[in-house]
N, C-alpha and C positions, 0 to 999 in steps of 0.2 A: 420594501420594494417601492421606489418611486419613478414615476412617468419623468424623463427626461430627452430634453432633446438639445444636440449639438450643432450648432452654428458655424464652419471653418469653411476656408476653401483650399486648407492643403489638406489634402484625402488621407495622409498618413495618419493626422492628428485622429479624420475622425474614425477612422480604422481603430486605431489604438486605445483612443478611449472607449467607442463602440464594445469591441473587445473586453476592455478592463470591467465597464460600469456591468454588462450582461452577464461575465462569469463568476465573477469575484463577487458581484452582489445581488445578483438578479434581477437588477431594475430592467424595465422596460423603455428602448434606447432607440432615439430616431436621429439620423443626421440630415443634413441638409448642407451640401458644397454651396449652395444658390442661395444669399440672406433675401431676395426677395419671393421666392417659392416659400419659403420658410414660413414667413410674414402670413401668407395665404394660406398654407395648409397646417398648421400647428393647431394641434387638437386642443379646446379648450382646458379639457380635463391636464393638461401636463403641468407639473408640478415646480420642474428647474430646467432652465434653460441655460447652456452653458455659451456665450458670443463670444468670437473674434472681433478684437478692433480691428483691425487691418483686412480691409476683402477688398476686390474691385472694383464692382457693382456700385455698394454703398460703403462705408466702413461702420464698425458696429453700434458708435456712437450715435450716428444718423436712423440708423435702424433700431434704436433702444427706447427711445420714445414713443415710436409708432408700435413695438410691440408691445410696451407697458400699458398704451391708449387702449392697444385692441384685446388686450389679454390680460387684465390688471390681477387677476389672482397671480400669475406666473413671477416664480423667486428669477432674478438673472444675474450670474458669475461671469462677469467682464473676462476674457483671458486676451494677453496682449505681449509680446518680445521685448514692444516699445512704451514702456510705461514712463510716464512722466504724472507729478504731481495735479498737473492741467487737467489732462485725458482723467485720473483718478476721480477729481471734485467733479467733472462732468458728467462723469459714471455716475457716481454718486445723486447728484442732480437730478438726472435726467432715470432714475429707480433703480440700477442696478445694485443689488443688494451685497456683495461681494467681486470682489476681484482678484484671478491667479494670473502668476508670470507664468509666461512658456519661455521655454522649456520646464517641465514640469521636476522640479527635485525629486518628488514619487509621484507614483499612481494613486497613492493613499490620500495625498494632499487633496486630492477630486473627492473622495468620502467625508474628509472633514467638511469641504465648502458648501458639501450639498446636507449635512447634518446642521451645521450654521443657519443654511439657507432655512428650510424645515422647520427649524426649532422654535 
């Protein structure tokens, strides 16, 4: 079981994976539609953070630094529609420890990134 928490601002994704991550494996699962509420209430103890690049607000790039600063234990899995090699190296960069495409080919691919992540 691992503390996780999701980053999007379309509600289905985090329904879905909210969903997927709580039944299928029992982890304990918090979303957040708002990356800057996020920012503010994320429990220290959380383990894997999963971000959207793309939100309104801030996009997730902007917001990966400052929650690496404030939460440096925390693993974080880039997820992005629009990936380019640029956004990937900056990911990378700026601490994100992995990166998934959305649309998700499975549900399972979230269990590999977060056993990755972990390991």
């Amino acid at each position: 079981m691992a503390k996780i928490v999701i980053i999007d601002d379309e509600k289905e994704i985090l329904g879905m994976m909210e969903r997927y991550l709580t039944r299928e494996n029992k982890n304990e699962v918090k979303t957040f539609s708002n990356p800057l509420n996020a920012l503010s209430s994320l429990d220290p103890s959380t383990q894997v953070v999963f971000l959207d690049v793309m939100m309104p607000e801030i996009n997730g790039l902007e917001l990966l630094p400052k929650l690496v600063e404030k939460y440096p234990k925390v693993k974080v899995i880039m997820m992005t529609a629009y990936s380019t090699l640029d956004k990937v190296l900056v990911a990378h960069r700026n601490g994100a420890t992995n990166y998934i495409m959305k649309p998700f080919e499975s549900l399972a691919q979230l269990d590999k990134k977060i056993s990755e992540a972990l390991s």
